[in-house]
C-alpha positions in Angstrom: -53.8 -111.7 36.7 -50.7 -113.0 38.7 -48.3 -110.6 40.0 -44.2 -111.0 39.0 -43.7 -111.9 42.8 -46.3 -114.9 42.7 -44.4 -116.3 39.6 -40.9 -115.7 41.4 -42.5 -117.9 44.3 -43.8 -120.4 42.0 -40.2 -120.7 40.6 -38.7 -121.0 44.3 -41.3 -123.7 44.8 -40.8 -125.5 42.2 -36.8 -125.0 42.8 -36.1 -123.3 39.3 -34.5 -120.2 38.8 -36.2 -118.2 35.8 -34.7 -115.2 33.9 -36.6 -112.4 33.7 -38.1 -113.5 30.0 -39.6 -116.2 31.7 -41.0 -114.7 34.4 -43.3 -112.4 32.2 -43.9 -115.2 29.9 -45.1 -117.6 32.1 -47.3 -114.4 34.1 -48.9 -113.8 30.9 -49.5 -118.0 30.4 -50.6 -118.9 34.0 -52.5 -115.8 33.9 -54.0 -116.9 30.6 -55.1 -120.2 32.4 -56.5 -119.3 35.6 -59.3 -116.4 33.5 -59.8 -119.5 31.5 -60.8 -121.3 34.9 -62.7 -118.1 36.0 -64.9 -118.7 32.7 -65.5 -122.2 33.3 -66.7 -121.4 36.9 -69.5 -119.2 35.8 -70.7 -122.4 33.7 -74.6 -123.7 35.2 -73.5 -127.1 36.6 -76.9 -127.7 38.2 -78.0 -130.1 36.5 -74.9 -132.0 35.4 -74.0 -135.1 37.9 -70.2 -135.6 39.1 -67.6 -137.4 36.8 -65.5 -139.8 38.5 -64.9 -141.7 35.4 -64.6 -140.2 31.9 -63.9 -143.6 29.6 -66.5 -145.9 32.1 -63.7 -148.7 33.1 -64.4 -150.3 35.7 -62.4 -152.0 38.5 -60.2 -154.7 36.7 -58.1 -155.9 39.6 -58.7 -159.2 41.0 -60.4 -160.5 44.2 -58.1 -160.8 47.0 -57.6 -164.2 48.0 -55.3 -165.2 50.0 -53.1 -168.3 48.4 -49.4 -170.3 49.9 -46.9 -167.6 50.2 -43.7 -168.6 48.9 -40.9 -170.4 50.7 -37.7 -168.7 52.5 -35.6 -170.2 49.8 -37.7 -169.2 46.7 -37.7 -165.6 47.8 -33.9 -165.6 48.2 -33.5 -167.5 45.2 -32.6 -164.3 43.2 -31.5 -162.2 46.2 -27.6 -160.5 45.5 -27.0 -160.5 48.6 -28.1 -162.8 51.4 -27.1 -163.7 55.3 -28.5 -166.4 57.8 -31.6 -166.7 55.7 -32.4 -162.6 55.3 -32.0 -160.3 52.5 -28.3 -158.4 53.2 -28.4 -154.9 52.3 -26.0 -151.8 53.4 -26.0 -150.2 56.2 -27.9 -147.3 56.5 -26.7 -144.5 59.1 
C-alpha cells in the first residue's frame, strides 16, 4: 500500500497541489492498482510468447525513396516571413 508521503511526492512530480481528500483518495486508488499488478505478476507466463502487437497491423508506411526535393521558391511560396531567400523568423535570445 502507498504511504501519504509517496502520494504527496507524486503530486510534486506531477506539479499538482492535492487537498488532503485527495491525497487519501488517490492512496486508496493507486494502491488499489498496484495489488492489482501484484496479482497479475503471480500469473504462469511460461508458456505464453511476448505481445508486441495486440490488433496484428503491420508496417503501413511507405518505402523510402528518395524523389526531386522541391525548389527554393516553392518552399517559400507560403512562408509569412521571408529574407534573401531564407525563412525570417524572430530572434531568439
Amino acid at each position: 500500500m502507498l504511504r501519504k508521503e509517496e502520494i504527496e511526492h507524486i503530486g510534486w512530480l506531477a506539479r499538482i497541489e492535492l487537498s488532503e481528500a485527495e491525497k487519501e483518495l488517490f492512496e486508496k486508488q493507486l494502491s488499489s492498482i498496484l495489488d492489482y499488478f501484484a496479482v497479475l505478476d503471480e500469473l504462469d507466463t511460461e508458456d505464453v510468447a511476448p505481445t508486441y502487437n495486440v490488433i496484428g497491423i503491420k508496417d503501413v508506411v511507405r518505402k523510402d525513396e528518395p524523389k526531386e526535393g522541391l525548389s527554393q521558391s516553392e518552399v517559400l511560396r507560403n512562408a509569412p516571413k521571408k529574407e534573401k531567400g531564407y525563412f525570417k523568423s524572430p530572434r531568439m535570445l
